[in-house]
C-alpha positions as CSV (number, residue, x, y, z in Angstrom):
1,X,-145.1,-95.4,-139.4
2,X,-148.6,-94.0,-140.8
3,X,-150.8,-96.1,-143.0
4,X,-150.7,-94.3,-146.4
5,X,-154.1,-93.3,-148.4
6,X,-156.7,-95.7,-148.9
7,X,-155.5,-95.9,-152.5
8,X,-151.7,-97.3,-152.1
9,X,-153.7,-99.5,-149.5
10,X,-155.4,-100.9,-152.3
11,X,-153.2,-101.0,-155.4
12,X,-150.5,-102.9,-152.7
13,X,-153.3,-105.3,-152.3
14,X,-154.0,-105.6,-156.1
15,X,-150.2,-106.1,-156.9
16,X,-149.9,-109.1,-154.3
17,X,-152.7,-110.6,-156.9
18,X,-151.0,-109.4,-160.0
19,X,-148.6,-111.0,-162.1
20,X,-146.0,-108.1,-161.0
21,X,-143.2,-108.7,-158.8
22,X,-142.6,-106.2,-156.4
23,X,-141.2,-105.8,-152.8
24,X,-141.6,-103.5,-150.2
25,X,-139.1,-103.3,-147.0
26,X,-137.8,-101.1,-143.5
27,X,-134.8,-101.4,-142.3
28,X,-133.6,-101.3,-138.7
29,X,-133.9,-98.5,-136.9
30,X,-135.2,-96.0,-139.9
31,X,-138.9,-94.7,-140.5
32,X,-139.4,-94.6,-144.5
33,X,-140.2,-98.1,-146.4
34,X,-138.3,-98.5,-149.9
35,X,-140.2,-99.7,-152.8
36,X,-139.2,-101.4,-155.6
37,X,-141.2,-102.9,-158.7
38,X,-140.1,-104.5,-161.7
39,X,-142.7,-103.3,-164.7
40,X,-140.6,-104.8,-167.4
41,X,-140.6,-108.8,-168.0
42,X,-140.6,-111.7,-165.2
43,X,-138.1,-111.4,-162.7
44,X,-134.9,-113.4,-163.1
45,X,-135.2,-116.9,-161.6
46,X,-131.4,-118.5,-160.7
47,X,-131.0,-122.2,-159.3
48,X,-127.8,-121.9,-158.2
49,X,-126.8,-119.3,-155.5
50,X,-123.3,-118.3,-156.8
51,X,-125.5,-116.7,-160.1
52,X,-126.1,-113.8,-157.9
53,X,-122.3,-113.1,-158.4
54,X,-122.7,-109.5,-160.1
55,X,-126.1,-109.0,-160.0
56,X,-128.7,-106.1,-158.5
57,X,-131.9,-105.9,-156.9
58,X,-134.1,-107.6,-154.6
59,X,-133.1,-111.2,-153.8
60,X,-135.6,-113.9,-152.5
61,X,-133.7,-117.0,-151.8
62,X,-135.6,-120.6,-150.9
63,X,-133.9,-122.7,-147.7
64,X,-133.8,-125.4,-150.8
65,X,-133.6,-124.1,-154.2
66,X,-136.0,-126.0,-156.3
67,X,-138.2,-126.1,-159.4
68,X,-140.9,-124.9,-156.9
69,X,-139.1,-122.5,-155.1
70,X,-136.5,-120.9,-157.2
71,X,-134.1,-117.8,-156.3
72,X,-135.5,-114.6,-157.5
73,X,-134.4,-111.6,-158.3
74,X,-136.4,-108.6,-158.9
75,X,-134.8,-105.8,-161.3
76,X,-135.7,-102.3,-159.7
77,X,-137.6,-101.0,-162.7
78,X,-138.9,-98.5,-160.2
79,X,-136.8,-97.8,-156.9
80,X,-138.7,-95.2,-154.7
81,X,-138.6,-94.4,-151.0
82,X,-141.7,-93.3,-148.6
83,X,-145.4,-93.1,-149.0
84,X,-145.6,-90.1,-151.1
85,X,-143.2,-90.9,-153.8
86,X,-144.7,-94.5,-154.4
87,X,-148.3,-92.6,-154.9
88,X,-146.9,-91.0,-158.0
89,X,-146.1,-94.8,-159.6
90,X,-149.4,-96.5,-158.7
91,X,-151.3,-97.0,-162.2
92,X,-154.1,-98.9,-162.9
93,X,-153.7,-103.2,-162.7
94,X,-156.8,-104.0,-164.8
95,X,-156.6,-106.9,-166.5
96,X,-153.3,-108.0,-164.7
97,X,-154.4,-111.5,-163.0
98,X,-151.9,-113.8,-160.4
99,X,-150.2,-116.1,-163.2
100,X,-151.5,-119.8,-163.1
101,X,-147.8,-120.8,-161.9
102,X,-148.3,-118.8,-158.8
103,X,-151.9,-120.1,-157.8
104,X,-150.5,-124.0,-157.6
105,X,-147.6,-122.7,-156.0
106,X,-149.7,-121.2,-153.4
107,X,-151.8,-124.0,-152.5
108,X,-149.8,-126.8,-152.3
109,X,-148.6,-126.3,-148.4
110,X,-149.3,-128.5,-145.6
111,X,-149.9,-127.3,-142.1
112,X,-148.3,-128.8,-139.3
113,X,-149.3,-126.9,-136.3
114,X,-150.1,-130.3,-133.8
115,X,-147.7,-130.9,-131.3
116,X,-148.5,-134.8,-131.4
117,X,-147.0,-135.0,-135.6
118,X,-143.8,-132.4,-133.9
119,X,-143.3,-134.6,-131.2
120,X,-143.1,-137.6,-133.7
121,X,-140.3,-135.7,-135.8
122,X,-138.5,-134.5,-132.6
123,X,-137.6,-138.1,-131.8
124,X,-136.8,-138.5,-135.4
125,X,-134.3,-135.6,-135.0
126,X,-132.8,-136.2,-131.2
127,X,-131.9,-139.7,-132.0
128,X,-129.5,-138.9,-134.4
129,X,-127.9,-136.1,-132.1
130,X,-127.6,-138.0,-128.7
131,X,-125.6,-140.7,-130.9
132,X,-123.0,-138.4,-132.2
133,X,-124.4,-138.5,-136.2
134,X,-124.7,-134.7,-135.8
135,X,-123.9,-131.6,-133.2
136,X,-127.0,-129.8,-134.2
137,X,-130.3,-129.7,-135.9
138,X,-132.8,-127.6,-136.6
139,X,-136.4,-128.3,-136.8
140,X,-139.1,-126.3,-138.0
141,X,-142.8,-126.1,-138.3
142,X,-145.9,-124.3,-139.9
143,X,-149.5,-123.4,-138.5
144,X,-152.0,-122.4,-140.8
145,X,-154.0,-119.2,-139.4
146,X,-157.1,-118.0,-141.3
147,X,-157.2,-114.3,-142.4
148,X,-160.3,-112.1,-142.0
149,X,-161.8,-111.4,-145.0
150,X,-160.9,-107.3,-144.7
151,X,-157.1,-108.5,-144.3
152,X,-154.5,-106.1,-145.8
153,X,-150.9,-107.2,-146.7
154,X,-150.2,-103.7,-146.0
155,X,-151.7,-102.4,-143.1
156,X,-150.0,-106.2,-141.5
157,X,-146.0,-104.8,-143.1
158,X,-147.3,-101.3,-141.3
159,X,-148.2,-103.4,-137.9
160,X,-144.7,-105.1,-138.4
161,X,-143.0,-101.7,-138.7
162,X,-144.7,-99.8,-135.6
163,X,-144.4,-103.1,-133.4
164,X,-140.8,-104.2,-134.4
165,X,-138.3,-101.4,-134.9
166,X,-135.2,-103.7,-134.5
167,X,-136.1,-105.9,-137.2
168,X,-135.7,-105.9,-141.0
169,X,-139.5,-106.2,-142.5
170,X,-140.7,-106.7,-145.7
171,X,-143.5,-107.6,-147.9
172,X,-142.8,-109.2,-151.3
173,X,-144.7,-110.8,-154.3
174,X,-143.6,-112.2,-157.4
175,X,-145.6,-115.5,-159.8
176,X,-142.8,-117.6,-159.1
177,X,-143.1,-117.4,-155.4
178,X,-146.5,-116.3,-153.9
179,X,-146.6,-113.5,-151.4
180,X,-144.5,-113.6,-148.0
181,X,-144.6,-110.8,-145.1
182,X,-141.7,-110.9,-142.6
183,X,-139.8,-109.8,-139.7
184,X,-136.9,-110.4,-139.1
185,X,-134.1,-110.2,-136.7
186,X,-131.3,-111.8,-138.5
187,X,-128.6,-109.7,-140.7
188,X,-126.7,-112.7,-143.2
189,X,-124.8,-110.2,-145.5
190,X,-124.6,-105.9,-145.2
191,X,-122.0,-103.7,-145.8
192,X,-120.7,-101.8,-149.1
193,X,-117.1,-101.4,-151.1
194,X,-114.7,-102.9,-148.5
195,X,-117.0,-102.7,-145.0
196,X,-119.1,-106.0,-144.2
197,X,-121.0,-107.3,-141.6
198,X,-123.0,-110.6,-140.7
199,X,-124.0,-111.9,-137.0
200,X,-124.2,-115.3,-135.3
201,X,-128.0,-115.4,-133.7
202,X,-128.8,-118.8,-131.5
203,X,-130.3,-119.2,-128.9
204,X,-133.6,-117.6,-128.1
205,X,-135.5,-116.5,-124.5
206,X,-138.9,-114.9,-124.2
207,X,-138.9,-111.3,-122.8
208,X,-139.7,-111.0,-118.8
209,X,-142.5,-107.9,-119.4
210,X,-140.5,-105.4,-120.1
211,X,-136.9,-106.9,-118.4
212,X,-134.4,-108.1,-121.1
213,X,-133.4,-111.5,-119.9
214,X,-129.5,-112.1,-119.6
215,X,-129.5,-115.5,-118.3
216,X,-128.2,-118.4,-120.8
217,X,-128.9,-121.6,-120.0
218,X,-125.6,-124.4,-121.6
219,X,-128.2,-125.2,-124.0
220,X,-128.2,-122.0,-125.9
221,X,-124.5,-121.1,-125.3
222,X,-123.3,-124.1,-127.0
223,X,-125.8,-123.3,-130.0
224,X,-125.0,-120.3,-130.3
225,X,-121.3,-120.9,-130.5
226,X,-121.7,-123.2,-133.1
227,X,-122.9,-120.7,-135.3
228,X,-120.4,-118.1,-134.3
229,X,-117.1,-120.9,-135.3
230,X,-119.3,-121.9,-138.6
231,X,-119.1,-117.8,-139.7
232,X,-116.2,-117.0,-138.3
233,X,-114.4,-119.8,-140.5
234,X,-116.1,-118.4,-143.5
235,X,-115.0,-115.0,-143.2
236,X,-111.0,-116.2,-142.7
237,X,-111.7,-117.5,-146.1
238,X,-113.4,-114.8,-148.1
239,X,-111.8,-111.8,-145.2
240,X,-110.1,-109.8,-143.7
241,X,-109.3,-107.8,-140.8
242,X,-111.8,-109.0,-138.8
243,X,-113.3,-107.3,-135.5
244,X,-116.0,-109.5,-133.9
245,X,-118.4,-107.9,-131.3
246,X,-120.1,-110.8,-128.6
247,X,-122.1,-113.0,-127.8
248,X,-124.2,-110.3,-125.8
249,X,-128.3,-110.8,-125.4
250,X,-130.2,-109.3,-128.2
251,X,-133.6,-108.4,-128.3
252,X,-136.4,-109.0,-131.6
253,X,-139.7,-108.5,-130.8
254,X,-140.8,-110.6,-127.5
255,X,-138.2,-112.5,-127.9
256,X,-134.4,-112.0,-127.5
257,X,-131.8,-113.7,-129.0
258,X,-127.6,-114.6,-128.2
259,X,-125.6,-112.3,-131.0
260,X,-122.3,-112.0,-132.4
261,X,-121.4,-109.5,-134.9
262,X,-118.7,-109.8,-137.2
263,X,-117.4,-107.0,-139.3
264,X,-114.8,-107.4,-142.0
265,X,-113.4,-106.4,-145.1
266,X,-114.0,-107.8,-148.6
267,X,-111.4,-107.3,-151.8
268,X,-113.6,-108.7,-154.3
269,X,-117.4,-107.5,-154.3
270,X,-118.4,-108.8,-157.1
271,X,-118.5,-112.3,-155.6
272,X,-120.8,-111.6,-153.6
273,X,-123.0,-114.9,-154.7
274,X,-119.8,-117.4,-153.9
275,X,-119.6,-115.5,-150.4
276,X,-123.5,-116.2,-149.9
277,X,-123.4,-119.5,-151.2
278,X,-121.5,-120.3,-148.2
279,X,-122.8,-118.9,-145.7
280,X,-126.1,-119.8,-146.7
281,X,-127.7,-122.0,-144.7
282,X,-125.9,-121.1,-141.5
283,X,-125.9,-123.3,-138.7
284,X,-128.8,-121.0,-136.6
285,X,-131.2,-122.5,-139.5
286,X,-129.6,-125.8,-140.7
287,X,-127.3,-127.6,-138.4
288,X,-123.7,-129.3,-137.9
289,X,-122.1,-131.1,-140.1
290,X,-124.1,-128.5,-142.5
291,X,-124.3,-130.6,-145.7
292,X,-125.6,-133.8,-143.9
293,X,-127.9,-131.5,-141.8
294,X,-129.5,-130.0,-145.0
295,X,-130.2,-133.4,-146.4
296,X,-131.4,-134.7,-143.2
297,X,-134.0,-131.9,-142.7
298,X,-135.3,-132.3,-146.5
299,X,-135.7,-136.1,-145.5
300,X,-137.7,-136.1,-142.2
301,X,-139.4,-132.8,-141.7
302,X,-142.7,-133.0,-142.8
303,X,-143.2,-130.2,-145.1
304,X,-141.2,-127.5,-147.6
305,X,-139.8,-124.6,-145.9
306,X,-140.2,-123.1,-149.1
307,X,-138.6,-119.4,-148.7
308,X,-138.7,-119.8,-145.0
309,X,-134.9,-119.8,-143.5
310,X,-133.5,-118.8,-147.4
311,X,-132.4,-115.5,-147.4
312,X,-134.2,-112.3,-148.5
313,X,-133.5,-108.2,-149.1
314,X,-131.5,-106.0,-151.7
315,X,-128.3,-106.8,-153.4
316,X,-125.9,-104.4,-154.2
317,X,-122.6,-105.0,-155.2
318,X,-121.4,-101.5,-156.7
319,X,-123.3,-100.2,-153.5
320,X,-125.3,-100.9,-150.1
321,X,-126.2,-104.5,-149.8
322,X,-128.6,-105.4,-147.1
323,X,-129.5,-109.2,-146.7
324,X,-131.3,-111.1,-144.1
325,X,-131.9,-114.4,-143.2
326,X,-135.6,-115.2,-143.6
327,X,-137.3,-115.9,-140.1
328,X,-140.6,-115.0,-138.4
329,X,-142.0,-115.2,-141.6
330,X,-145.7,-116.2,-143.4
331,X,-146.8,-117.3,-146.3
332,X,-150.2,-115.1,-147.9
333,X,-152.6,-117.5,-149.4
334,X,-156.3,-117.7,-150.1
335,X,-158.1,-116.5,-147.0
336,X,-155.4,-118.3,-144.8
337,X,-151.7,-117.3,-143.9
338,X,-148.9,-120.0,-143.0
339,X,-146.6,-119.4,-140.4
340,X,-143.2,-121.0,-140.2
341,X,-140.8,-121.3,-136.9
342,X,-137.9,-123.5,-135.9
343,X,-135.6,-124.2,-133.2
344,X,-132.6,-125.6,-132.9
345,X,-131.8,-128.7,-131.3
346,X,-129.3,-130.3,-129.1
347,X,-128.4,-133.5,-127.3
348,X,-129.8,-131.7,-124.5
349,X,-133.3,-130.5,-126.1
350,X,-136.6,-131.2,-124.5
351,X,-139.8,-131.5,-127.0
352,X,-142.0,-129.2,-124.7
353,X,-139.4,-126.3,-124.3
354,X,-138.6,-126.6,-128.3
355,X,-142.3,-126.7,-128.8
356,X,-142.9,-123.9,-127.1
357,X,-139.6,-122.2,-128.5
358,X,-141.5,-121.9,-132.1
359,X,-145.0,-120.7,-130.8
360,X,-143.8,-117.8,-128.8
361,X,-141.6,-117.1,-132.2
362,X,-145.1,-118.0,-134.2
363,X,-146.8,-115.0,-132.5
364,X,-144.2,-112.3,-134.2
365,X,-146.3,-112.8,-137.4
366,X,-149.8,-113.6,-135.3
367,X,-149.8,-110.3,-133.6
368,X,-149.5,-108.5,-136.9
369,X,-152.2,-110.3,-138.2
């Protein structure tokens, strides 16, 4: 993918400081970006995730919901795809400032990138698992990385789309939430009318050069068949006719990952929010049993996720929905970006490996940078 003109460039740049909301994202596999902006009022804030049942247009969900970090959906006001067609909606952004909502939101996160305060809330996490309390956790952290002064939101979603054709990438900004860039490998919810799909992704290896490794150590088997059981329940529920595709080795930037795919039918799209509800957060970013495993993590982890691990992309019920879990992901603020990674852990886990785990997944949004 080109860079556009200097000018999109720079009204991308003015909208991430505006009190617009807009998002910009590339799906798998394809070459054109899709654009969408809302031009008329704020965009819808829900705090419940079976609200979405019925509704349209670019969804991005918190891994908590919160007064801080509420859903948000962005009504496509303007919908256009590719370079040329979103340089006939630019217009001028005078006098259109970031809302004073947005600036607190932005500065109130905490960096954790030191491996002596991780260590400290490993043991906080294995204990529990090596008595039997839980079958999984996951544990995440953030790094704070400062941004050159000449950095460009868009020219990092263009990096992200020339480096990482597998992945789902995106750049959004609304008031309520700040701006976030992402990559991500992780499909939650597609499909349209009857057709659906989702995946079970655990389990992560860093690529050998340019050799896909296919070598699973129990560790990452057993995670990733946690997940798989934990989806595969779900869509008995809300399913049908099910045809599942897996575990094989799948690969996301540097890194490659233990996939299941599920395809299935729905009868009732316009449920679609009491489908998510459950699925959302899935095992790969949570843990087993999930509802203790949420609470745990918002206990003992030493800073908000915020929209990091929620879910993120465009909602569709009447047509294509496309919805990805929210991972390899950073946070724009102030001459700094924060960068959020996780693992998950087992009885089994070892800090250094789970350390190490969440910086080679860190460096996705680094080498965009």
């Amino acid at each position: 993918m080109n860079l556009p003109d200097k000018n999109i460039i720079q009204w991308i740049h003015a909208l991430t400081h505006s009190t617009y909301s807009f998002a910009l994202y590339r799906l798998p596999w394809t070459d054109e970006c899709i654009f969408i902006l809302q031009t008329n009022g704020k965009a819808k804030k829900l705090d419940d995730i079976s609200g979405l049942n019925g509704k349209r247009g670019f969804v991005i969900a918190p891994f908590r919901l919160s007064n801080n970090c509420p859903l948000v959906v962005i009504q496509p006001d303007v919908l256009v795809i590719g370079w040329e067609e979103i340089q006939k909606v630019t217009f001028p952004l005078e006098g259109s400032t970031v809302s004073s909502t947005a600036t607190c939101h932005l500065m109130d996160s905490q960096s954790t990138g030191n491996l002596e305060e991780y260590q400290e809330t490993f043991q906080q996490f294995i204990h529990p698992l090596k008595d039997g309390t839980f079958q999984k956790l996951v544990l995440s952290r953030t790094e704070s990385q400062t941004l050159d002064e000449h950095f460009s939101p868009l020219k990092a979603f263009v990096n992200a789309c020339n480096s990482y054709p597998r992945m789902m990438i995106y750049l959004c900004h609304t008031p309520a939430t700040g701006t976030w860039i992402g990559s991500t490998p992780e499909i939650l919810l597609s499909g349209h009318e009857k057709e659906w799909h989702t995946v079970a992704l655990a389990g992560t290896m860093p690529m050998q050069g340019i050799t896909i490794p296919d070598t699973w150590s129990e560790k990452n088997k057993e995670e990733q068949a946690m997940v798989a059981d934990y989806i595969r329940n779900i869509i008995k529920k809300y399913g049908g006719k099910m045809e599942e595709k897996g575990p094989y080795t799948a690969r996301a930037g540097q890194l490659v990952h233990l996939k299941t795919d599920f395809h299935f039918q729905l009868k009732e799209t316009r449920a679609l929010g009491a489908l998510l509800k459950e699925l959302h957060p899935t095992p790969a970013v949570c843990g087993l049993p999930k509802a203790e495993a949420y609470t745990f993590i918002h206990r003992h982890e030493k800073h908000e996720r915020k929209y990091y691990s929620g879910f993120i992309g465009w909602l569709d019920p009447d047509g294509q929905t496309d919805l990805y879990v929210n991972l390899r992901c950073m946070e724009i603020h102030p001459g700094k970006a924060v960068l959020y990674a996780g693992g998950g852990i087992l009885p089994s886990s070892e800090t250094a490996s789970e350390w190490d785990e969440t910086n080679e997944k860190m460096k996705t949004m680094k080498n965009i940078i």
